[in-house]
Steps between C-alpha positions, in 0.01 A plus 500: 500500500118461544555190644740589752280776616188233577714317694658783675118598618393158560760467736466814639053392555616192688736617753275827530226232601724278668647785746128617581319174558806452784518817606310669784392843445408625831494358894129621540350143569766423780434783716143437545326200591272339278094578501344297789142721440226191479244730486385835508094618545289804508193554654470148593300276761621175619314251682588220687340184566490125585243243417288567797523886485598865432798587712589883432457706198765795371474764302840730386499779248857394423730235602780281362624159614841415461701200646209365705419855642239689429488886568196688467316918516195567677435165605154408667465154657175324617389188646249366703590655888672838316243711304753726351916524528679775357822591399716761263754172419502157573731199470384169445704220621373131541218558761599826661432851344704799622319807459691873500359903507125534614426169587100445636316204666132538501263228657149453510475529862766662694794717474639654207894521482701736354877512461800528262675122485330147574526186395213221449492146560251339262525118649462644876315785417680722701589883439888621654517851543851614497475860571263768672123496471202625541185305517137622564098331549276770452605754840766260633869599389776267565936588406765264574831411347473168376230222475401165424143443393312185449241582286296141548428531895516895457818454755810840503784512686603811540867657667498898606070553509336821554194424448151717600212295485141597541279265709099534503337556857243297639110613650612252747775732636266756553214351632724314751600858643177622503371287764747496754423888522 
């Protein structure tokens, strides 16, 4: 009787095993694709380069990269004609970066831009503003709609400008009027 009972539960253990091993317990892993995430950073600066020399640094408090993308919080870009680019999120593809929610482009010498969406050629080194801004040098205010800035010859295109701008006047002016009276 012993005997019969073994082989009763050995029987039993294999197709127990058998049925499991083919059998699929749940359809989680079809519904959703599989993890692309390459890589995921905090605090973090990046800086690019060639053999001759520096050609922008980064710095993110947060960003992950996934399927060749990477998306990035309070991003700040630099290079050598940009002294300071700002931006709540940023998206990094190949050599563009498209920057979202209270983006900022200060210079060295110049204007400073503010506005909600952009986008940033690195190669060209031009800055696309895609929606309403506001841009100032120290009195001077400038709003327009949209805007395409060249930040190596200091160049912007500008559609819908309203613009005051304060100009300096000259002694010459004055002393000009002075003698004809």
């Amino acid at each position: 009787m012993g005997l019969k009972f073994e082989l009763l539960l050995v029987a039993l253990i294999v197709i127990t095993s058998a049925v499991t091993m083919t059998m699929k317990l749940s359809e989680h892993n079809q519904q959703h694709p599989p993890q692309t995430k390459e890589l995921e950073f905090t605090d973090t600066t990046f800086t690019e380069v060639t053999t001759q020399k520096r050609i922008g640094v980064s710095f993110a408090t947060h960003g992950v990269r996934s399927n060749g993308v990477l998306k990035a919080e309070k991003v700040r870009y630099y290079n050598d004609t940009i002294k300071e680019l700002l931006a709540d999120y940023g998206t990094y593809i190949g050599r563009m970066i498209y920057l979202d929610g209270n983006v900022e482009l200060h210079q060295n010498e110049g204007f400073e831009y503010y506005t909600e969406h952009a986008h940033y050629d690195k190669g060209s080194e031009v800055l696309y503003v895609t929606s309403p801004f506001t841009a100032y040098r120290g009195k001077d205010v400038m709003h327009g709609t949209t805007m395409r800035y060249n930040s190596r010859t200091k160049e912007a295109y500008a559609t819908v400008v309203d613009a005051v701008l304060h100009t300096a006047e000259t002694n010459r002016t004055n002393e000009t009027n002075e003698t004809k009276e």
